[in-house]
Every structure is written in C-alpha cells, then in structure tokens.
N, C-alpha and C positions, 0 to 999 in steps of 0.2 A: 532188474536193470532197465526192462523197459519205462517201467512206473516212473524211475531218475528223467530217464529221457522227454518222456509226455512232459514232467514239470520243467524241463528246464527250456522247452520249448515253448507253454505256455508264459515260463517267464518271458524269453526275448517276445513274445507278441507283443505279450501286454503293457512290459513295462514300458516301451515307448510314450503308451497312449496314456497312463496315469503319470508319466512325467510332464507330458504336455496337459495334460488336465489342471496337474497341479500350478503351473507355470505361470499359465495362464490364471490363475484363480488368484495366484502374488502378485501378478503387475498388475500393475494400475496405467491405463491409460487414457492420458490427460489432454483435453484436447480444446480451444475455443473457437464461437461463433461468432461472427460478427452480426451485431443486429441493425446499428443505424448510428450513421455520423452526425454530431451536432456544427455544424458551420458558421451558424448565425444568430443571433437575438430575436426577439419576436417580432422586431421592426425590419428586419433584413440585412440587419449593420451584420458586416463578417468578424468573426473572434481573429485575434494577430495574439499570435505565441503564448496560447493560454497555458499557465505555467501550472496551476492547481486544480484540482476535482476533488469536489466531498460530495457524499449520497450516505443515504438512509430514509428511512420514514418516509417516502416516495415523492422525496426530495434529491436533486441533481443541482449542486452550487457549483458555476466553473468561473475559475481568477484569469480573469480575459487579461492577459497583464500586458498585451503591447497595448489594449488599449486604457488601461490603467480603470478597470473596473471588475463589479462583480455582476454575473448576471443568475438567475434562479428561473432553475427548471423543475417541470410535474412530472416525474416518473410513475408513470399507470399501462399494467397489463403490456410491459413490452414498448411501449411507447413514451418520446420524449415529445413537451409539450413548453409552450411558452418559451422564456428567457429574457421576462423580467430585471430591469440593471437594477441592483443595490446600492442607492445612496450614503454616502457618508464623506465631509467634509476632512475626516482623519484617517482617511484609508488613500496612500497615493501607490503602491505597489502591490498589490495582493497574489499572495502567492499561495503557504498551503492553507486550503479551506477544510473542515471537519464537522462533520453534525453530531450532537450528543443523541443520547436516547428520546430529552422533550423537545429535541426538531429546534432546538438551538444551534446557533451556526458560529463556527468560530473561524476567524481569519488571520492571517499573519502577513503584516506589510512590511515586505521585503524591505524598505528602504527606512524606516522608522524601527523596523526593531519592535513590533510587539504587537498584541494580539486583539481583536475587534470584535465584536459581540453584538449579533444578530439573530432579531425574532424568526420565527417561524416565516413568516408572511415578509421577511427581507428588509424589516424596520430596522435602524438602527439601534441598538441599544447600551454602548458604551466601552468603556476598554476592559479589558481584563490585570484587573490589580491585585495583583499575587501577592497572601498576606504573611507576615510570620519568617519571613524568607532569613536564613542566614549571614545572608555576604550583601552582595550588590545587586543593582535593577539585573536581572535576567535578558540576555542578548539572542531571544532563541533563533534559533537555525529550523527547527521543525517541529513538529508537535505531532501527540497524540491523544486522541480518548479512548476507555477502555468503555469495558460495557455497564459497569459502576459509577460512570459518567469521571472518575480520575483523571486530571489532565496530566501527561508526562512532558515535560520541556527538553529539548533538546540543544542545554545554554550553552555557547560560548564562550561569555563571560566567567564561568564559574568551572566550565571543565568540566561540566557533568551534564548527566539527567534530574531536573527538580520533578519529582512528585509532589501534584498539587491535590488534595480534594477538590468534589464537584463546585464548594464555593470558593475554591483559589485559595484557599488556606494552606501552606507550608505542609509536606508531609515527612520529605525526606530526602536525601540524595544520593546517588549510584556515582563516582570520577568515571571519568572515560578512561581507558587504559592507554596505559602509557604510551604504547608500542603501536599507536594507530595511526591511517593515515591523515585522510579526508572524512568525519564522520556527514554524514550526509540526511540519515533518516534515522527516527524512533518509531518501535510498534511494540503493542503488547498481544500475546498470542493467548487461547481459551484456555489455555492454563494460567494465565497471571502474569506467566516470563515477560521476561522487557526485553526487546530484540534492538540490535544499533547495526546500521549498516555504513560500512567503513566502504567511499567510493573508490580513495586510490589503489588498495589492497585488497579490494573486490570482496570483503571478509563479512561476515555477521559473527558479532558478540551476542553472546545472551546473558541475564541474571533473571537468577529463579525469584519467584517473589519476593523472598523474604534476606535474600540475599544482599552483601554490601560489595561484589565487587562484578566486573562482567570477566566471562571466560567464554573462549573462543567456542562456535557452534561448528564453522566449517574451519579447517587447517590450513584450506591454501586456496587460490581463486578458481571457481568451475570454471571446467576448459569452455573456451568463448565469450565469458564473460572478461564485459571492458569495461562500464564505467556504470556502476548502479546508482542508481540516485532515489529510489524509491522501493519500501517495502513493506508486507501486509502477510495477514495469516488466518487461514481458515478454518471451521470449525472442526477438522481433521489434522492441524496442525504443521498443515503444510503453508509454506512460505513462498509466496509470488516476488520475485525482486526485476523491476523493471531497469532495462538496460540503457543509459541512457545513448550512447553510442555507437550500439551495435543493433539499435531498433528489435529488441527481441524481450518475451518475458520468461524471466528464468523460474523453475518452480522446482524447490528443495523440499526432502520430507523431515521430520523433526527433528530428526537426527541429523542434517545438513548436511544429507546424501542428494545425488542430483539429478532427478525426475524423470524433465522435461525440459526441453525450452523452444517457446511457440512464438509463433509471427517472425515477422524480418524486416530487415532495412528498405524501405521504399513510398511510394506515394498512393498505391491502389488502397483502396477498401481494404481495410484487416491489415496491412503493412502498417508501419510505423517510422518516423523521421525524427531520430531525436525528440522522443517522448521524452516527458520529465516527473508528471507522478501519476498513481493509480489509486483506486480507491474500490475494495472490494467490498459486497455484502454478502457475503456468505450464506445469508438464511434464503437470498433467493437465486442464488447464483449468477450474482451479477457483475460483472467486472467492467470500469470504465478508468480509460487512460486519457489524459492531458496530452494528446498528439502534438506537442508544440509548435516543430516545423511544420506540418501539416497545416498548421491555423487549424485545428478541429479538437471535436474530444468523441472518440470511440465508444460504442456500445460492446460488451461482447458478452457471450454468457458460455459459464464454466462447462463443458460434458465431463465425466467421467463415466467410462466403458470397462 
C-alpha cells in the first residue's frame, strides 16, 4: 500500500514540471526588433507614403510612391546605407518592388498596370513582356518571385494567378475562387504552395504546386485581423500577414493556426500606421515594412525563443 502511495505522490510532483517542460518546448514564441527607420534618400529628400519594399542580396528597393519614385538601398551587417533614386521615363507609380535571386529588381506601376525591370546597380532595363500567355495583356494587382526566380501574377484581368518562368514565358494558371472578396497579395511558401490573401474576408487560399484550383488555408478571419494587404513565408512555413488597418503583423503557422500578432497602431519606433507591404528574408531574419502613413520603411529582425 505504501509503494502505491510514494508513486502516486511522486506522480502529483512531477507531473506538473514535465507538463510545463513540455509546454514550453511546443510553443514557439515569436517576437520582433526593431533596428532602424529609413526616412530619407541619400540627399535628405523625405520618402511620402512609400507604398512597396523588396530586399535580398543586400539589397533594400523602396517605391517612395507619394513621391512617384524608386530609390535603392545597401543593406550590410545590420545597417541601411545610401538611397540612390532609380530612373525610368516609364515608371510613374511604383508600387510592389521584388528582387530575384541575380539582384534583378522587378517593379509594378500602380497606374500603368505592369511590370519594370531593373539592374542590380538601379539601371533601367525594360518592361517585362509575358510570353505565350492565353487571354489578354495581364492587369496585375501584385506579384511574386519564388526562389527558382518563377514570377507569379496576381491578374485581374484574367481572374487568376499566371505563372510565369524566369524569362516570362507562359507557364500556367491557378482562377481565383469564386467566393472571394478583395484579393490583394500572391506569395509562394518553401514548399512551392501559392498563397492569395483575400483582404476583405481577412482569408488565405492556398494551391499545392501542382494543383489547379486554391482551397481555403484559414476558415474564417483571425480575431483582430482587419484589413491584410500584404503576405510572405518563411523557411519554417509560417506566414506573416501585414495588417493594413489595424497596424499590426499577424503570423499563422502552416496550417493557418494563429501564432502571434506583433506591433500596433501608432507613430513610435516599431509602431506602424497603416503599413501597406512587407518583405521578409528569411535566411537572415530580416523583416522590413513599407510604413506608409509614417512616410518611413522599418527595419525589424525576426527572435524566436
């Protein structure tokens, strides 16, 4: 009788302590830093409602769009440098910017409807002319590159996603589904999937690579999320979706369970005011938002604890 007792006493100890062992060992807790705000060009001009940010290759492009320009920053060891304007005679609204893998820079002019193609060094280098295409000119809404350098369109005109190869050649296309609101953004995740974030119904669709239709990732809007306008995925397959209303950054896990969600509505350092996109690099933990109403574009870098 006693022997029952010692174990059942050793059980109430311990099990506490290896439930909270294990507890902690499941959650993940997801947290950002802020490192440094970009406010200005390298002459001193201030950015007005920069609407887009692309980074890679230790490269920082932001779409200054109130003042109808691009300008190109040197991200090194933690630090933002320069902010170089990017000329081009055919770019009058620039909105989302993208770097591929060869430090090629791709932009989308909000007001023309299509896409602009820039060197390394912020030379111009011509439009992108999507070949092979099925229907009509393509009216994209947003873009994306995967790490294959594949561009994914985000058309309006056609009611879909066009997958294009790295030299804009036709590859294939995904409808948007029927039942959606606002689509808003395209991203592909390290598995391949193609992710669409619906802003009025606060939703993400996804399609597996090989797949011909999207099918819902989340069910119904995470509570506080208002108006997403921007999304991306990291090499753990979690999904940042930036809030454009509620200044906050929401992060789902692959399964389109709901995380986190970091920062808030306001004008301090690490606050946000109606941001409008993000642009994450996963291999170095580096996450930067298009602060819009701020007039700035954030630095922040990922923890997980």
């Amino acid at each position: 009788m006693k022997k029952y007792i010692w174990l059942f006493l050793i059980a109430v100890f311990f099990a506490p302590l290896a439930l909270k062992q294990a507890t902690a060992e499941a959650v993940e807790v997801l947290k950002i830093k802020h490192v440094i705000s970009v406010y200005s060009d390298e002459k001193g001009a201030g950015l007005a409602r920069p609407d887009g940010v692309g980074c890679g290759g230790g490269s920082l492009v932001v779409s200054d769009t109130g003042n109808g320009r691009l300008l190109l920053y040197t991200l090194q060891e933690g630090k933002i440098s320069g902010g170089t304007e990017m000329k081009s005679d055919q770019l009058e609204e620039p909105l989302r910017a993208r770097i591929n893998s060869k430090k090629q820079i791709f932009v989308l002019d909000g007001k023309k409807r299509r896409i602009s193609l820039f060197a390394e060094d912020g030379s111009f280098r011509g439009l992108l002319e999507p070949s092979g295409l099925p229907g009509t000119t393509p009216v994209p809404r947003s873009f994306f590159i995967d790490r294959e350098d594949n561009l994914y369109l985000l058309d309006l005109s056609s009611g879909s996603v066009l997958i294009l190869d790295p030299e804009g050649k036709y590859v294939r296309h995904i409808a948007l589904p029927e039942d959606g609101g606002f689509f808003s953004d395209v991203a592909v995740d390290f598995r391949g999937n193609i992710l669409l974030l619906d802003s009025l119904k606060g939703q993400v669709y996804a399609a597996q690579k090989d797949a011909e239709g999207f099918s819902p990732l989340t069910n119904s809007r995470p509570e506080g999320l208002k108006f997403p306008t921007s999304i991306s995925s990291d090499s753990s397959g979690r999904l940042y979706i930036l809030d454009q209303n509620g200044g906050e950054i929401f992060i789902l896990g692959p399964d389109g369970t709901l995380k986190a969600h970091l920062s808030k509505l306001g004008w301090k350092e690490g606050e946000l005011y109606y941001p409008s996109d993000l642009c994450l690099d996963p291999a170095a933990s580096d996450l930067f938002i298009a602060d819009r109403n701020n007039n700035r574009v954030q630095y922040f870098k990922l923890e997980l604890q």
